[in-house]
C-alpha positions as CSV (number, residue, x, y, z in Angstrom):
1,X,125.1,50.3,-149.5
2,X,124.4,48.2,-146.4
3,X,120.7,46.3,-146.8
4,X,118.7,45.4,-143.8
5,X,117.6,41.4,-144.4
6,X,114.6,40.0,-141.9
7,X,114.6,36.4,-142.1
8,X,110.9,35.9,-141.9
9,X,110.5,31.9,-143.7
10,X,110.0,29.7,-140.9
11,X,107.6,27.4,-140.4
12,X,106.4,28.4,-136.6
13,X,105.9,24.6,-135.9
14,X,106.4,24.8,-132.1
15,X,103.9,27.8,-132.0
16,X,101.4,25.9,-133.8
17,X,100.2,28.8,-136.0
18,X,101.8,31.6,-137.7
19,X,103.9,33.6,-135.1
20,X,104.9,36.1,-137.1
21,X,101.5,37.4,-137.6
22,X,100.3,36.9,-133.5
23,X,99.3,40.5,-132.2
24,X,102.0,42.7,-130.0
25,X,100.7,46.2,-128.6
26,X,98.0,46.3,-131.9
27,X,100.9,45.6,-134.1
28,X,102.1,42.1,-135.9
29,X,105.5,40.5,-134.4
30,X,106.4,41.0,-138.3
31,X,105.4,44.2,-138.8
32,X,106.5,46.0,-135.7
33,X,110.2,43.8,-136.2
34,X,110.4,45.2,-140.1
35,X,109.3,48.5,-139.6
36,X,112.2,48.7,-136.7
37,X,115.0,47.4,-139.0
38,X,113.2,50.2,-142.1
39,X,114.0,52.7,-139.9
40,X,117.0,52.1,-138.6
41,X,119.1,53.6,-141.4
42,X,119.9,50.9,-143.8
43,X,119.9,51.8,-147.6
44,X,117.2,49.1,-148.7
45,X,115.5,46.3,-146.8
46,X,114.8,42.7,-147.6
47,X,112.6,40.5,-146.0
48,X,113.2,36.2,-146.9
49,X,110.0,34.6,-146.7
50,X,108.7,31.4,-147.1
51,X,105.9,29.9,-144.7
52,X,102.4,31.4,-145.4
53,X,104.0,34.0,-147.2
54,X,101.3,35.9,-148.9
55,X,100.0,36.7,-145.2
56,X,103.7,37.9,-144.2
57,X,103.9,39.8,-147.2
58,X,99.7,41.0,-146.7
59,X,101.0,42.6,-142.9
60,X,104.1,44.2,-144.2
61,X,101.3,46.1,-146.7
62,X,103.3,49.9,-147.1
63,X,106.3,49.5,-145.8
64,X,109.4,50.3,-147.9
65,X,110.9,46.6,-148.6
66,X,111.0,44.2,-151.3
67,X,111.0,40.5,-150.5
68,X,112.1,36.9,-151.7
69,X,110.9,33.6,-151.4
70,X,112.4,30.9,-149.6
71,X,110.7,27.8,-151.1
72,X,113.1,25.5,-149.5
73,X,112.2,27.4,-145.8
74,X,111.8,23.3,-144.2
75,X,115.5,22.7,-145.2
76,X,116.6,25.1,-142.5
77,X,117.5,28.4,-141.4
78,X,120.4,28.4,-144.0
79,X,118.7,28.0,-146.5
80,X,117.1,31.5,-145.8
81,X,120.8,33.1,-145.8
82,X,121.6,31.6,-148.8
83,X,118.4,33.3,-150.4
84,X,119.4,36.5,-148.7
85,X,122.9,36.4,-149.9
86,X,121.3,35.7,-153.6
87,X,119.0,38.4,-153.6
88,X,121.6,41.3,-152.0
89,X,122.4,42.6,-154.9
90,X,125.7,45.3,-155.2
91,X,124.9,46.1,-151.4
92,X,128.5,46.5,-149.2
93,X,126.9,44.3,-146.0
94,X,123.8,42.9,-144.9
95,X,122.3,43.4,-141.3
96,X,120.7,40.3,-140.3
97,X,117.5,39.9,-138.4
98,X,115.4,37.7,-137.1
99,X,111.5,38.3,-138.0
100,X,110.8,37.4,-134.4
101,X,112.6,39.7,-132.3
102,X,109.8,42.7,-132.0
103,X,112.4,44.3,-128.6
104,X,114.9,44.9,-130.6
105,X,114.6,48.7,-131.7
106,X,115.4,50.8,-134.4
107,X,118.3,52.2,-132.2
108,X,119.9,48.9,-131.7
109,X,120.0,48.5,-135.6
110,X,121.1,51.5,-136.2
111,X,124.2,51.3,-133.2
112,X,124.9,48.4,-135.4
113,X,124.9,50.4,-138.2
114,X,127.1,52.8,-137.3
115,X,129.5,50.6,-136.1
116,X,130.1,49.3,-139.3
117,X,130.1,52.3,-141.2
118,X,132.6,54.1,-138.3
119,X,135.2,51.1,-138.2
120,X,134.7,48.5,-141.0
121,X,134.8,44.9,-139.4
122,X,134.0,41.9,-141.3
123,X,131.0,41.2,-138.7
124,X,129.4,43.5,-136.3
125,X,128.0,41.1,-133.5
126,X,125.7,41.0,-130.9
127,X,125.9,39.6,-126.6
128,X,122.9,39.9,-124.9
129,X,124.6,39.7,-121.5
130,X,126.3,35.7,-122.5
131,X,124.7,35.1,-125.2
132,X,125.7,35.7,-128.3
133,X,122.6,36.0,-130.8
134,X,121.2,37.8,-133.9
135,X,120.9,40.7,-135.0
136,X,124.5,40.3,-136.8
137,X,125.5,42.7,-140.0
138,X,128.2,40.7,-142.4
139,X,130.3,42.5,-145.2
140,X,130.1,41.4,-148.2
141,X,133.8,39.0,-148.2
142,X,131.5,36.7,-146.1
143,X,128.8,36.6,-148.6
144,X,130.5,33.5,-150.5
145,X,130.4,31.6,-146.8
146,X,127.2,32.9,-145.9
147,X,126.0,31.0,-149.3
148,X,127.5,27.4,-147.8
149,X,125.4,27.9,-144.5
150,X,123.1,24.9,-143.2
151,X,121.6,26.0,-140.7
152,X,122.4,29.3,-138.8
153,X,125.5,32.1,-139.2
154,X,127.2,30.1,-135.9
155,X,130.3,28.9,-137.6
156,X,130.7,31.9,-139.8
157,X,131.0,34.1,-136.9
158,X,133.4,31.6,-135.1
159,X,136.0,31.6,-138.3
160,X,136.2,35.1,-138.0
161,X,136.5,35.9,-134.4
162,X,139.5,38.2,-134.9
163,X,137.7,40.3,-137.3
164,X,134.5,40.9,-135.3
165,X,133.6,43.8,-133.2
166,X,130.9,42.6,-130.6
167,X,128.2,45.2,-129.1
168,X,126.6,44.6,-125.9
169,X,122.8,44.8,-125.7
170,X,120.3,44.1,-122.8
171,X,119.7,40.8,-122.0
172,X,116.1,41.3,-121.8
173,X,115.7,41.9,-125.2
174,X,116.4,38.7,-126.5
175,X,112.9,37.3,-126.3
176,X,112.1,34.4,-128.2
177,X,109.0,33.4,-129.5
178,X,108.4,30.2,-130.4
179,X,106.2,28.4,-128.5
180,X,102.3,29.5,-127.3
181,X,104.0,30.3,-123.7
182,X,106.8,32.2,-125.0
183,X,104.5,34.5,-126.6
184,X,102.5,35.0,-123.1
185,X,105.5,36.2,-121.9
186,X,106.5,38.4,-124.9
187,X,102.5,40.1,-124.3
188,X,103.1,40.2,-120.3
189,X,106.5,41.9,-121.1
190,X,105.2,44.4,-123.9
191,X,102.6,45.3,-120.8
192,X,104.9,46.2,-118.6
193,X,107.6,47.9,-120.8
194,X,104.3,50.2,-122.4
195,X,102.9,51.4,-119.2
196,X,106.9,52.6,-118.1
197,X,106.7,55.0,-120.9
């Protein structure tokens, strides 16, 4: 059983109001992120959540998840792995997300997916172009060392180099939104990418 884990806790304090929860094509950044990761072909899917959580958990109304609160969110982001890792239950690896990443698709989550299933590695990783960023799916050895984490999976990933299969995906869709201009940009780019189709 692999589980699909959105880390969805933060606090949004560069944004200045609840990111997760800003409007992207008629859909929240939340929603449209955890519905992705739902159908991408994971066996259960658990979203961490913390800040304004009964709104989070208010958008995510009908999805097929179940959820657990991070009431130590201000401590960090590892603090959000380490509730993840708790609450994964019997489940082989977890896929890792980040609640704010509404580009990545179902189809991304799903190569990862596969690539895990297909070949085994401890850590499927992700580049976008040079950068090397979440999504990230971790079997279940790692768990005890995902349960020491401060802040993010950085030094986890690094230990095990050797034993980590790294997938390339677009650069542009590692879009972060943190900030009130970020998100201009996230809206301007959602735009452009709708009226292609």
């Amino acid at each position: 059983m692999v589980s699909g884990v959105v880390l969805a806790a933060g606090a949004s304090s560069r944004m200045g109001e609840q990111k997760l929860l800003l409007d992207l094509g008629g859909e929240t950044i939340v929603r449209r992120t955890v519905r992705q990761v739902c159908d991408s072909g994971v066996d259960d899917v658990l979203v961490v959540v913390g800040h304004e959580h009964e709104k989070v958990l208010e958008a995510l109304e009908g999805l097929p998840i179940r959820y657990a609160l991070n009431t130590k969110y201000r401590d960090g982001m590892g603090t959000s792995f380490r509730t993840a890792i708790e609450h994964a239950g019997g489940s082989e690896a977890v896929l890792i997300a980040l609640a704010d990443q509404p580009f990545v698709t179902a189809a991304h989550y799903r190569a990862i997916l596969d690539t895990f299933r297909e070949q085994a590695p401890a850590i499927v990783g992700v580049r976008y172009g040079d950068v090397t960023a979440p999504p990230h799916l971790f079997s279940k050895e790692l768990f005890p060392e995902l349960l020491e984490l401060v802040h993010g999976a950085r030094p986890v990933i690094e230990r095990h180099g050797d034993r980590r299969l790294v997938l390339q995906f677009p650069p542009e869709l590692l879009q972060d939104i943190d900030t009130p201009q970020d998100y201009e940009v996230a809206k301007a780019r959602w735009s452009r990418t709708s009226s292609a189709r």
